[in-house]
Backbone as a chain_set.jsonl record, in Angstrom:
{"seq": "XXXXXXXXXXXXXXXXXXXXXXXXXXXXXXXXXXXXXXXXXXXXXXXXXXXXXXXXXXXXXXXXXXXXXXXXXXXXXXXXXXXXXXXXXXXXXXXXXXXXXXXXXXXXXXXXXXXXXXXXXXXXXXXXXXXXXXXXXXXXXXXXXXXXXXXXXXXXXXXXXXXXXXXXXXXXXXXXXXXXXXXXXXXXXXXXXXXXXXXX", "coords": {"N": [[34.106, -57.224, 31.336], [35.462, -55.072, 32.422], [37.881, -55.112, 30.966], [37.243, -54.365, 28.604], [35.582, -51.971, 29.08], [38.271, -50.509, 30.275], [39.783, -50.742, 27.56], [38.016, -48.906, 25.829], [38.161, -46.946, 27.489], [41.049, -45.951, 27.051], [40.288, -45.98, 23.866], [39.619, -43.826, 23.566], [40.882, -41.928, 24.881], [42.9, -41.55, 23.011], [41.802, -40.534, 20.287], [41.255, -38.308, 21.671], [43.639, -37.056, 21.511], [44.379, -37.375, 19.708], [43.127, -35.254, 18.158], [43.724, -33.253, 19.813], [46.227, -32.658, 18.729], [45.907, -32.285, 15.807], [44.523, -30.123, 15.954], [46.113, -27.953, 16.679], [48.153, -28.299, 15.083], [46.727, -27.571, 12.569], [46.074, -24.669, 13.326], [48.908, -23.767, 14.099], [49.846, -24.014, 11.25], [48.047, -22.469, 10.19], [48.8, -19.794, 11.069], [51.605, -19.913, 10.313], [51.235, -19.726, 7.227], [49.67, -17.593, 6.786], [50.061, -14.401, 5.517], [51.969, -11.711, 5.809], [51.365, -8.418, 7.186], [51.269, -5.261, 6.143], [52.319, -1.997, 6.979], [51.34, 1.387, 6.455], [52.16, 5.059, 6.668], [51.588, 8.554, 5.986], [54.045, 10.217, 4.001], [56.03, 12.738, 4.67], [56.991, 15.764, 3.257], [57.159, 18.17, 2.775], [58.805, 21.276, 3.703], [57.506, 22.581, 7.232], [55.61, 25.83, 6.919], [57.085, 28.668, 7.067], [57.749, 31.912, 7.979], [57.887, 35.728, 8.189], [56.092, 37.118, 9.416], [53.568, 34.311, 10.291], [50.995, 32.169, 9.384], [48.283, 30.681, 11.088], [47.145, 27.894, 10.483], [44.811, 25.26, 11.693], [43.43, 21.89, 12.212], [40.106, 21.319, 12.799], [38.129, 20.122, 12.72], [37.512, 16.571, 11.047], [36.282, 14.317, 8.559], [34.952, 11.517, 7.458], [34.06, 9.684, 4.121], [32.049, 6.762, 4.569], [33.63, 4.632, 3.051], [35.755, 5.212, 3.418], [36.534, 4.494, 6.268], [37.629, 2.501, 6.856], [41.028, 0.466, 7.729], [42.387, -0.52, 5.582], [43.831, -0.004, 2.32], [41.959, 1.548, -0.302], [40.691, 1.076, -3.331], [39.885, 2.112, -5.944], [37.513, -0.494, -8.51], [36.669, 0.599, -10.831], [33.987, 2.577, -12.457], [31.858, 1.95, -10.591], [32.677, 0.139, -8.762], [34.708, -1.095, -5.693], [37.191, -2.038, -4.035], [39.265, -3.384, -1.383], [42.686, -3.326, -0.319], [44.202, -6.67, 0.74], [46.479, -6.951, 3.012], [47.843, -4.309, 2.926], [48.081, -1.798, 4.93], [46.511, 1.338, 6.328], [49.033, 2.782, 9.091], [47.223, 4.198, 10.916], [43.648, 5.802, 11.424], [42.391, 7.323, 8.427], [42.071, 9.937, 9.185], [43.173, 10.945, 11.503], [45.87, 10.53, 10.494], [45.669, 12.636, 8.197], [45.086, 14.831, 9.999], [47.141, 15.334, 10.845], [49.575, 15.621, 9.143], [48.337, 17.944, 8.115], [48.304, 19.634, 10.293], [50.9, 19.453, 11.071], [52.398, 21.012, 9.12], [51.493, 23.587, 9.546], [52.724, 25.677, 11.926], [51.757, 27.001, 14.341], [52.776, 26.955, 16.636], [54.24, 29.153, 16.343], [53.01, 31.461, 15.991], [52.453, 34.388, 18.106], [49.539, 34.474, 18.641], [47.046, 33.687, 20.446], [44.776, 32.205, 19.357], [44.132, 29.913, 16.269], [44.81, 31.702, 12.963], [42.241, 30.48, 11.448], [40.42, 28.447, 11.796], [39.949, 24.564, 10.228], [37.534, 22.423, 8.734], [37.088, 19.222, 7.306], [36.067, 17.336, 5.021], [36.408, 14.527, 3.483], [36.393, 13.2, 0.558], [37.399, 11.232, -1.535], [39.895, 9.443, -1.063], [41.722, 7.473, -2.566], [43.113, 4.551, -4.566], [43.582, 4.17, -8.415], [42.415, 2.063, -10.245], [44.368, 0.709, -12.839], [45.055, -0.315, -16.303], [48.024, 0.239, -17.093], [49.888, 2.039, -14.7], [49.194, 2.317, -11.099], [47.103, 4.859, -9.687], [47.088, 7.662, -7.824], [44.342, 9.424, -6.388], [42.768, 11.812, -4.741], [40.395, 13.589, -2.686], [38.725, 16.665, -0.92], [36.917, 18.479, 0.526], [37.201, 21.562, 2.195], [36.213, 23.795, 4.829], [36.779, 26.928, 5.868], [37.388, 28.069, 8.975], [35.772, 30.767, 10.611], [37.468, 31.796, 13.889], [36.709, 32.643, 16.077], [33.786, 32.353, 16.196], [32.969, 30.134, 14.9], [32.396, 30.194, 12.686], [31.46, 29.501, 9.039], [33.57, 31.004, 7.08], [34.401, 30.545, 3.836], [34.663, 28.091, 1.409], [36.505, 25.614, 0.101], [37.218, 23.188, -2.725], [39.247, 20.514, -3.083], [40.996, 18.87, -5.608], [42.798, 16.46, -6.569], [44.631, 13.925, -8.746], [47.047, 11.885, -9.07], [49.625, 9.836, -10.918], [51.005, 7.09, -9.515], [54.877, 6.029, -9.507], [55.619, 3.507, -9.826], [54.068, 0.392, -9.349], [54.427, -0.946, -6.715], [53.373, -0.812, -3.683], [54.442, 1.099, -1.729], [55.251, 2.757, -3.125], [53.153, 3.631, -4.26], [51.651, 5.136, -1.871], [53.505, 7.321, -1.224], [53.08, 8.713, -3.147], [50.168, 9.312, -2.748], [50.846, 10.856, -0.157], [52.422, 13.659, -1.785], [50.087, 14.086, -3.247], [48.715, 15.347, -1.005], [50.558, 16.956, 0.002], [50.544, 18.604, -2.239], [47.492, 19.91, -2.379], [47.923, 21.115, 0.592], [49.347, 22.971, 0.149], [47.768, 24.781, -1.506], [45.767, 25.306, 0.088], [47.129, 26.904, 1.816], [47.699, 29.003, 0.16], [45.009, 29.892, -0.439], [44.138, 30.499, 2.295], [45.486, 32.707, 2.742], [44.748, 34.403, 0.991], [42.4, 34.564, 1.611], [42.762, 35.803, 3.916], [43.824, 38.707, 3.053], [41.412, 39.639, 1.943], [39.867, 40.537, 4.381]], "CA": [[33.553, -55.859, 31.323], [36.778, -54.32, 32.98], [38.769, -54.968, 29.907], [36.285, -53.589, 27.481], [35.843, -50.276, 29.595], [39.488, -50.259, 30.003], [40.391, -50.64, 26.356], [37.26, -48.165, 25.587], [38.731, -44.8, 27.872], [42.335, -45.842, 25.999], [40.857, -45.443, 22.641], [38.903, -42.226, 23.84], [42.042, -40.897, 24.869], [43.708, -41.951, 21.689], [41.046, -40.32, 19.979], [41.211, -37.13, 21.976], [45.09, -36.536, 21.726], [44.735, -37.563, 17.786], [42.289, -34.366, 17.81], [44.155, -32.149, 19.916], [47.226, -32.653, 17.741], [45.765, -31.763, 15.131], [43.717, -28.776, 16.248], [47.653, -27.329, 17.034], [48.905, -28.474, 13.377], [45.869, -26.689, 11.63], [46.476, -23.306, 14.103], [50.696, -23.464, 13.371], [50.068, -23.984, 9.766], [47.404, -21.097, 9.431], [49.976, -18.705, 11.574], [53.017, -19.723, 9.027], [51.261, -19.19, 6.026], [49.484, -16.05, 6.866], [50.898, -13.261, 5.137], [52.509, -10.793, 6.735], [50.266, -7.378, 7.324], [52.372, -4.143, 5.542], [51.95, -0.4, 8.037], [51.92, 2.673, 5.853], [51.748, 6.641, 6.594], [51.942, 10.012, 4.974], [55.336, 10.81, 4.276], [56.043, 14.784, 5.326], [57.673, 15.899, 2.268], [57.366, 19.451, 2.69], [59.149, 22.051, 5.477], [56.554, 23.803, 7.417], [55.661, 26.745, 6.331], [57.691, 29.622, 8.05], [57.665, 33.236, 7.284], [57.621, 36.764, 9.297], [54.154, 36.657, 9.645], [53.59, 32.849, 10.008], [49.446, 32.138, 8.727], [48.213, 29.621, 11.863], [45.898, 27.277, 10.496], [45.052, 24.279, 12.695], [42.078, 21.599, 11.978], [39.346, 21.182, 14.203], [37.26, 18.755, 12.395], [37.208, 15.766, 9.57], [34.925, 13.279, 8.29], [35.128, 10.555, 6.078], [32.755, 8.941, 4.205], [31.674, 5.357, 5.125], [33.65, 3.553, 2.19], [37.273, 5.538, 3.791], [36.591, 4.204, 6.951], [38.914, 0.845, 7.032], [42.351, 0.912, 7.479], [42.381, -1.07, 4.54], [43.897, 0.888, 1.341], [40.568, 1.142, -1.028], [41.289, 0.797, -4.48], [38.475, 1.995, -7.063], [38.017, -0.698, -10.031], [35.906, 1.25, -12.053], [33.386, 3.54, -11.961], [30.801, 1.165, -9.348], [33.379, -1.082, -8.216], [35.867, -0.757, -4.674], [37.791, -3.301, -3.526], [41.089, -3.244, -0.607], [44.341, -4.292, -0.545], [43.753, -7.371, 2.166], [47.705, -6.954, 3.532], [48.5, -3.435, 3.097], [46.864, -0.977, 5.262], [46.946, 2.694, 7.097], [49.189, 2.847, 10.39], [45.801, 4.525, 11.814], [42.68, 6.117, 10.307], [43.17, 8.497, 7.887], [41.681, 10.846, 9.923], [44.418, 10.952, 12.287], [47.309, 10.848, 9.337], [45.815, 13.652, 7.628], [44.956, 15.843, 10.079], [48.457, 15.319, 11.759], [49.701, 16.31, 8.656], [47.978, 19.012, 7.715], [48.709, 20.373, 11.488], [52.456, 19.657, 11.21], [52.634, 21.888, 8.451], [51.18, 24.925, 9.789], [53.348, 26.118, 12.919], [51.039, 27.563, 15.228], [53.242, 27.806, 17.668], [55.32, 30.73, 15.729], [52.435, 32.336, 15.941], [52.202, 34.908, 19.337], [47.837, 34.278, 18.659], [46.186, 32.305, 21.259], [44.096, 30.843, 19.044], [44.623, 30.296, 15.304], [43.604, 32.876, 11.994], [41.478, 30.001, 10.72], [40.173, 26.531, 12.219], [39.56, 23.574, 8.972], [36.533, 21.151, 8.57], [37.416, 18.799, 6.181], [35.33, 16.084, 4.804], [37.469, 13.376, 2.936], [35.284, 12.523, -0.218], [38.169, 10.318, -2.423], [41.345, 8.788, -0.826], [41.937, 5.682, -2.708], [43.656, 4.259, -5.725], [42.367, 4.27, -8.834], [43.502, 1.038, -10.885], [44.578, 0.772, -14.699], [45.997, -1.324, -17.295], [49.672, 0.554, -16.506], [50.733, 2.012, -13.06], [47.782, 2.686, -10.998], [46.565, 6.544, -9.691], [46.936, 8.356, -6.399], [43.251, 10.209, -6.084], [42.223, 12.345, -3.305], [38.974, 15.221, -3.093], [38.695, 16.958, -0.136], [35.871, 20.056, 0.476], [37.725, 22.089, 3.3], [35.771, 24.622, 5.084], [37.502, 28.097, 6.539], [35.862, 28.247, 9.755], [36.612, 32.035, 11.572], [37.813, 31.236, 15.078], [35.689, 33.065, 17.471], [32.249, 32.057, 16.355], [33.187, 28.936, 14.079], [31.526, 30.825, 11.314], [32.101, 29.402, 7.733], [34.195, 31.869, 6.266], [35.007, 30.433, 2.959], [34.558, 26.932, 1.63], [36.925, 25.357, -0.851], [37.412, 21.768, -3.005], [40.889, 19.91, -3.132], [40.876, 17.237, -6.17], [44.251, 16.219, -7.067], [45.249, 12.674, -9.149], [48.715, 11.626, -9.962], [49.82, 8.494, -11.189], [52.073, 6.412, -9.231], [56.349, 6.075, -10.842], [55.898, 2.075, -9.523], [53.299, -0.438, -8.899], [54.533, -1.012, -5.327], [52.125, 0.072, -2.906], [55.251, 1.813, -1.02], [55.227, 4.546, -3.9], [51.514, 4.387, -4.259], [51.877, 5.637, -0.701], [54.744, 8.54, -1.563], [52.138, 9.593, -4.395], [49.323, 9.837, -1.954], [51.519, 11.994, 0.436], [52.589, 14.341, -2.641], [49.096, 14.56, -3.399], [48.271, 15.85, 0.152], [51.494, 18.245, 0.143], [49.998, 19.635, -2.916], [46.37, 20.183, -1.159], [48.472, 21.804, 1.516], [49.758, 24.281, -0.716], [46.949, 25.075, -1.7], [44.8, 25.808, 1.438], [47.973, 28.115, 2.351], [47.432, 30.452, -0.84], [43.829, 30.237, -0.352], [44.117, 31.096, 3.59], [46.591, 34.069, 2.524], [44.235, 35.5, 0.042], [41.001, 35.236, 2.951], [43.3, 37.432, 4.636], [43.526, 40.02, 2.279], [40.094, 40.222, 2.009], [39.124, 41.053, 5.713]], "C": [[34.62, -54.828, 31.637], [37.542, -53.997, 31.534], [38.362, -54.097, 28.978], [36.016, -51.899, 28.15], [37.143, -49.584, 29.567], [39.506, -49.397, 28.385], [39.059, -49.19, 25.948], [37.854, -46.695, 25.847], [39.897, -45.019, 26.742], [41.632, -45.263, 24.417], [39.817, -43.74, 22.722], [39.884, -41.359, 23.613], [42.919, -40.658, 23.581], [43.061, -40.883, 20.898], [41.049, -38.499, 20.451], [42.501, -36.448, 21.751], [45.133, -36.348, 20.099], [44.238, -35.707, 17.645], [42.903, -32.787, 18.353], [45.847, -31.878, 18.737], [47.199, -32.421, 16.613], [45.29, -30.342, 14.754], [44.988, -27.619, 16.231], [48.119, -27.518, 15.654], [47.933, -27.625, 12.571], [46.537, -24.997, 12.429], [48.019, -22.916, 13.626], [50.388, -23.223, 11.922], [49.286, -22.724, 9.201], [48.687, -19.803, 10.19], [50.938, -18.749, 10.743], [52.585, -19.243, 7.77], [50.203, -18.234, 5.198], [50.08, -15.197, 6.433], [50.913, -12.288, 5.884], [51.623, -9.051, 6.515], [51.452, -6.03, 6.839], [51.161, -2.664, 5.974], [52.342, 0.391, 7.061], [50.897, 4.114, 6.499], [51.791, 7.259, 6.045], [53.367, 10.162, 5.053], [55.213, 12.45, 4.082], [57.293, 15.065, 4.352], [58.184, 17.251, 2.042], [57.79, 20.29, 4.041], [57.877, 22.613, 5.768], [56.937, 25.287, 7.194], [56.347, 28.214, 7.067], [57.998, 30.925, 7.143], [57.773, 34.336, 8.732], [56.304, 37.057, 10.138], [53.467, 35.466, 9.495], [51.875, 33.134, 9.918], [49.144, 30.785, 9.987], [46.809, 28.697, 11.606], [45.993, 25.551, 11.377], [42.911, 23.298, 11.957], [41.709, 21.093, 13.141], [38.509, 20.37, 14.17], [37.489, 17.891, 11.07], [36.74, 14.83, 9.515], [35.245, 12.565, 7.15], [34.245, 9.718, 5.522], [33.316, 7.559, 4.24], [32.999, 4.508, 4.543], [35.35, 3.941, 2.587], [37.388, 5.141, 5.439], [37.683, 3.368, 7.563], [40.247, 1.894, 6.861], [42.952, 0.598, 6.314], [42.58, 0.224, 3.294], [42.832, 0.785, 0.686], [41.652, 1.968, -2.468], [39.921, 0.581, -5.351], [38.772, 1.254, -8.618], [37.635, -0.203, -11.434], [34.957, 2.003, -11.478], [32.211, 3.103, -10.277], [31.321, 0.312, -8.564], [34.17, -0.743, -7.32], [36.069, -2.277, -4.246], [39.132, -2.455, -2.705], [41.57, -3.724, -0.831], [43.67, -5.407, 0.935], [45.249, -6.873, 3.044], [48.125, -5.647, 3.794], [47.444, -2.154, 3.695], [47.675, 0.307, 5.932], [47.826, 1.975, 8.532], [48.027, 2.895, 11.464], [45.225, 5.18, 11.265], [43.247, 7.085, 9.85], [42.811, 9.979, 8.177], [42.46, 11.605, 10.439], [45.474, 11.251, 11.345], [46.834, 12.141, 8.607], [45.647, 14.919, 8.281], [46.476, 15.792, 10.947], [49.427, 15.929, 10.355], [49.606, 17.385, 8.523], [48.514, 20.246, 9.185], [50.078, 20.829, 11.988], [53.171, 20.52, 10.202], [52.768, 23.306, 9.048], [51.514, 25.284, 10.88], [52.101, 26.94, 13.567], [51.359, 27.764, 16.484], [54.568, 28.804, 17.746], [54.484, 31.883, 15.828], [51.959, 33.089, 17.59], [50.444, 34.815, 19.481], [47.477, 33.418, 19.438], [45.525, 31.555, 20.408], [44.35, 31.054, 16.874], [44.073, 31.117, 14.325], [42.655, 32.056, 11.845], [41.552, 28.232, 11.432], [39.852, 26.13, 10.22], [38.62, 22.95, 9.685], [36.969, 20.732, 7.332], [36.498, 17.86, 6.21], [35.688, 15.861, 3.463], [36.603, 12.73, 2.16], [36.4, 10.928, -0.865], [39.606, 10.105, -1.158], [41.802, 7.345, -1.384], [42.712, 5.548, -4.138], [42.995, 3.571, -6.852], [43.366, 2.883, -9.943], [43.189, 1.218, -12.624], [45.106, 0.154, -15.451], [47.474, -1.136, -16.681], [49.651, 0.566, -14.737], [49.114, 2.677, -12.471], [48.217, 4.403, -10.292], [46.134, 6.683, -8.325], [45.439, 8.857, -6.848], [42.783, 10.445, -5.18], [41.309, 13.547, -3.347], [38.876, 15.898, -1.858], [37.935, 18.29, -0.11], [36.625, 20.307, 1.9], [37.424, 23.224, 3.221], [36.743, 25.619, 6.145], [36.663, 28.6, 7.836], [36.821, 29.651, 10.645], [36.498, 31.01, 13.532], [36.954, 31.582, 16.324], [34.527, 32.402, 17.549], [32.085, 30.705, 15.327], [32.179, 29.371, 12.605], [32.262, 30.251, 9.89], [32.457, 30.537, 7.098], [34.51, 31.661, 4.255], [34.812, 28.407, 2.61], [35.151, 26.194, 0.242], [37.149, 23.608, -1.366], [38.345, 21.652, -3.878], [40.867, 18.888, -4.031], [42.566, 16.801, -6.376], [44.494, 15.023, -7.487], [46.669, 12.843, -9.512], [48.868, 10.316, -9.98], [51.401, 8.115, -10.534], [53.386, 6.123, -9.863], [55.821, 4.243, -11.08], [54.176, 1.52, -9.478], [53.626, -1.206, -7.535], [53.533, -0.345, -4.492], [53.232, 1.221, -2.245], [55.422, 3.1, -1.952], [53.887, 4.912, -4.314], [51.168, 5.707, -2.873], [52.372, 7.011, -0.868], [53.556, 9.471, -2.463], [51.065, 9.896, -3.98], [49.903, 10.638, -0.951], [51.911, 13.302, -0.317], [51.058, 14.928, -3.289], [48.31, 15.501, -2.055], [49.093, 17.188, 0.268], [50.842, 19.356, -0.98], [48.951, 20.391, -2.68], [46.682, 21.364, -0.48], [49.074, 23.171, 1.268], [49.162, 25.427, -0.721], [46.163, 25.818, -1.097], [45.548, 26.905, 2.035], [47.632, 29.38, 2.167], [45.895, 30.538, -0.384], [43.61, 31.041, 1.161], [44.505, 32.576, 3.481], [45.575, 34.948, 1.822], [42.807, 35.652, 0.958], [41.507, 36.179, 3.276], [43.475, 38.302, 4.445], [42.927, 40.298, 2.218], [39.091, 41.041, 3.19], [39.559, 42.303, 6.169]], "O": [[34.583, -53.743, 31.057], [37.743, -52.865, 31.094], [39.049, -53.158, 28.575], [36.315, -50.86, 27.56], [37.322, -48.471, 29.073], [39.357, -48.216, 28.071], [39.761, -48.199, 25.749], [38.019, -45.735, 25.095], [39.815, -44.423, 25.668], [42.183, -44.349, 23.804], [39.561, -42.889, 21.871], [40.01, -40.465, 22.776], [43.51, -39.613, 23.308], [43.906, -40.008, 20.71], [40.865, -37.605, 19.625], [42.48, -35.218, 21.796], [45.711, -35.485, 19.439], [45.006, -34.949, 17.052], [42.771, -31.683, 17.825], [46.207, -30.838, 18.185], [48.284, -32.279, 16.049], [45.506, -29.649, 13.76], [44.775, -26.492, 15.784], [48.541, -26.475, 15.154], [48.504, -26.866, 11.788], [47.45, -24.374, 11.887], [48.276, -21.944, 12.915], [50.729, -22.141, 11.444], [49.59, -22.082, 8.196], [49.3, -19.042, 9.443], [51.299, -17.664, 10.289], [53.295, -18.456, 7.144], [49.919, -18.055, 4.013], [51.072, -15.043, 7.145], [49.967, -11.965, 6.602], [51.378, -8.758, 5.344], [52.547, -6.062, 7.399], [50.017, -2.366, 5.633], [53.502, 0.316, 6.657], [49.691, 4.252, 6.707], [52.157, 6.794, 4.966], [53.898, 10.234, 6.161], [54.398, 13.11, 3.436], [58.424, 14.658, 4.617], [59.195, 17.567, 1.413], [57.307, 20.094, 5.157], [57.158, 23.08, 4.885], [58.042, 25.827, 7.24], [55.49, 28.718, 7.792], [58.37, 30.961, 5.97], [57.754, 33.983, 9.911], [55.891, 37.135, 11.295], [52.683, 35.44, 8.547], [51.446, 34.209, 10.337], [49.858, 29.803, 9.784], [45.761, 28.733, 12.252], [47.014, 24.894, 11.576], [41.854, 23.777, 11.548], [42.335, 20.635, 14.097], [38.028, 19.819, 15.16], [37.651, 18.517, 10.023], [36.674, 14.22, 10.582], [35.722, 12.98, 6.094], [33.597, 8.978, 6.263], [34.475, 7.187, 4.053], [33.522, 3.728, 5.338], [36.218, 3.166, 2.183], [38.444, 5.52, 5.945], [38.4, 3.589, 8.539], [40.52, 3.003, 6.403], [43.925, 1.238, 5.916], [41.811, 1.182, 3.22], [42.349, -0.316, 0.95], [42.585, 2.761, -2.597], [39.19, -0.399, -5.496], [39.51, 1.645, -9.522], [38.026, -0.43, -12.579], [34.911, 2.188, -10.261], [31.96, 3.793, -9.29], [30.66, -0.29, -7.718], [34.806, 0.206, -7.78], [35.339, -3.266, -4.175], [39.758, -1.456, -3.059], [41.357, -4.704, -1.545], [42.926, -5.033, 1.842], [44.879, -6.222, 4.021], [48.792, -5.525, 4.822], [46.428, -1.699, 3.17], [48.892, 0.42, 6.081], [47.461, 0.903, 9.013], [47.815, 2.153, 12.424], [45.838, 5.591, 10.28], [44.196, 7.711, 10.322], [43.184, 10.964, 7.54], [42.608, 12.776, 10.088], [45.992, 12.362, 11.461], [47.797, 12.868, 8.36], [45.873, 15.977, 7.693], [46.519, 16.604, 11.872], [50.109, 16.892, 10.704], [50.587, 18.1, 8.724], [48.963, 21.382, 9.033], [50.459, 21.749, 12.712], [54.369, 20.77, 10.333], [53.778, 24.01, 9.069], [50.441, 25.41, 11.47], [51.543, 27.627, 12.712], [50.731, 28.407, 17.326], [55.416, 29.1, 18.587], [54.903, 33.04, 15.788], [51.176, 32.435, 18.279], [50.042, 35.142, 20.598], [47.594, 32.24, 19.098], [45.559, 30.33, 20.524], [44.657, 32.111, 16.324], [42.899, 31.431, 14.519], [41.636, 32.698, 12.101], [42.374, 27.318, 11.485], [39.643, 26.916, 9.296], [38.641, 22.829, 10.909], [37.22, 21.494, 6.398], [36.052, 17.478, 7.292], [35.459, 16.598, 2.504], [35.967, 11.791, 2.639], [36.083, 9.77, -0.596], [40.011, 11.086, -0.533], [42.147, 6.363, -0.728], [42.867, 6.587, -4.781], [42.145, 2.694, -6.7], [44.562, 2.855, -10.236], [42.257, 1.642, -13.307], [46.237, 0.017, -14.986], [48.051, -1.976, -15.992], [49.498, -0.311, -13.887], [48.234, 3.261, -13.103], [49.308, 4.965, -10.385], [45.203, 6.116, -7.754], [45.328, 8.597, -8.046], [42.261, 9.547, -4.52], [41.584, 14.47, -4.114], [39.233, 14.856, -1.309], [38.406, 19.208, -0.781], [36.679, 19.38, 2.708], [37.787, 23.959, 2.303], [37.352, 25.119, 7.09], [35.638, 29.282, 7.83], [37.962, 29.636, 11.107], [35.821, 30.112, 14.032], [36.647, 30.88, 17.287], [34.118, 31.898, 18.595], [30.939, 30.35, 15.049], [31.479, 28.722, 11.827], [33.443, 30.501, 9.65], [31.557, 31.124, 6.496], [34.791, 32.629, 3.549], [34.843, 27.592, 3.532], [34.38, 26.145, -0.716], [37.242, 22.773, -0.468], [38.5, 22.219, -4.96], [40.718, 17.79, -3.494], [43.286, 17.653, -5.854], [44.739, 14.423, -6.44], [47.237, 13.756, -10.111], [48.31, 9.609, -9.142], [52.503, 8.571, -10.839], [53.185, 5.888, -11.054], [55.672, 3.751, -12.198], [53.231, 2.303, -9.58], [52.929, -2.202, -7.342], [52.978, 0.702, -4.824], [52.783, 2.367, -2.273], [55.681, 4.232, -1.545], [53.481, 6.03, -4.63], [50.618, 6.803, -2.977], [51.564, 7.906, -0.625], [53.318, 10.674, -2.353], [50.562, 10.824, -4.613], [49.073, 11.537, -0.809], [51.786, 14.279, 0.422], [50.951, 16.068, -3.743], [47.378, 16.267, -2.3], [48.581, 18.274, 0.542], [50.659, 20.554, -0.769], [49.165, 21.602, -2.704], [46.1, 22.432, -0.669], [49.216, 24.146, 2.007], [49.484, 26.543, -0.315], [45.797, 26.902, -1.551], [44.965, 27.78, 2.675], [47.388, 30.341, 2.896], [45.682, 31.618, 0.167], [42.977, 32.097, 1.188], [43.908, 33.486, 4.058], [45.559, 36.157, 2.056], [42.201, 36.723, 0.999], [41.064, 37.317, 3.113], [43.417, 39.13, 5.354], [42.964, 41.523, 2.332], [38.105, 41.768, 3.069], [39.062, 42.799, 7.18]]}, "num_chains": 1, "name": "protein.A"}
């Protein structure tokens, strides 16, 4: 009976070491041939805007719908269809990257104004890439509201579409071509800010 209990724990243990040794060979082997996760931001392409009379716009709110949530690039395949990149994603939401943008543009602290001419609301309809036989397509939409500063009053309420088609099929210039699409945006919201101000 000794022997047989004996030999019994041995092949337990046998049995348990086989299992942890493998549990460690499955874990290593999924860690090695995991692909590696690829960080992208906006690149800042344009100087801020500086003048005698600098224009201080600053945002105060943005929203994204549900499907721009992920950090995950989204990539429309057709008109009903989204799919992500699994590997290549935002630094941090694009919440954060665009309104850090849009904020690093507009100097607001050239401006002697406590507070700025014009807060933004933005709500972020399109940010994603649009795919195609050739090179695929920056697309970005953006409705950005002019809110006056004292009483957050909608002043003005304008919509940003802009596509351009990527030079490459790298995501790293899909990237460049979604930043160029934002600088253009940015342009945009300048002249439009400039010409509120004429009006008041």
């Amino acid at each position: 009976m000794v022997t047989f209990s004996s030999r019994k724990r041995n092949s337990l243990k046998k049995i348990r070491w086989t299992s942890y040794c493998l549990c460690i060979i499955l874990i290593l082997s999924g860690c090695i041939s995991a692909p590696a996760l690829h960080y992208y931001t906006l690149e800042n392409t344009i100087k801020p805007i500086e003048n005698e009379m600098p224009l201080c716009l600053q945002v105060s709110s943005i929203r994204l719908t549900e499907a721009l949530k992920r950090k995950e690039i989204m990539v429309r395949k057709n008109s009903v269809q989204i799919d992500y990149y699994s590997v290549h994603l935002w630094a941090s939401s694009l919440e954060e990257l665009i309104t850090n943008r849009i904020n690093q543009t507009f100097l607001c602290h050239q401006s002697p104004k406590n507070a700025p001419d014009y807060y933004l609301h933005i709500d972020v309809l399109n940010f994603e890439e649009i795919e195609t036989p050739n090179l695929p397509i920056a697309s970005i939409k953006l409705i950005v509201q002019f809110l006056n500063p004292v009483n957050m009053e909608v002043l003005s309420q304008k919509i940003y579409s802009v596509e351009k088609e990527s030079p490459d099929k790298e995501v790293s210039e899909l990237v460049k071509t979604f930043s160029s699409c934002i600088d253009e945006v940015i342009s945009k919201i300048y002249i439009d800010a400039k010409n509120l101000k004429k009006t008041e």
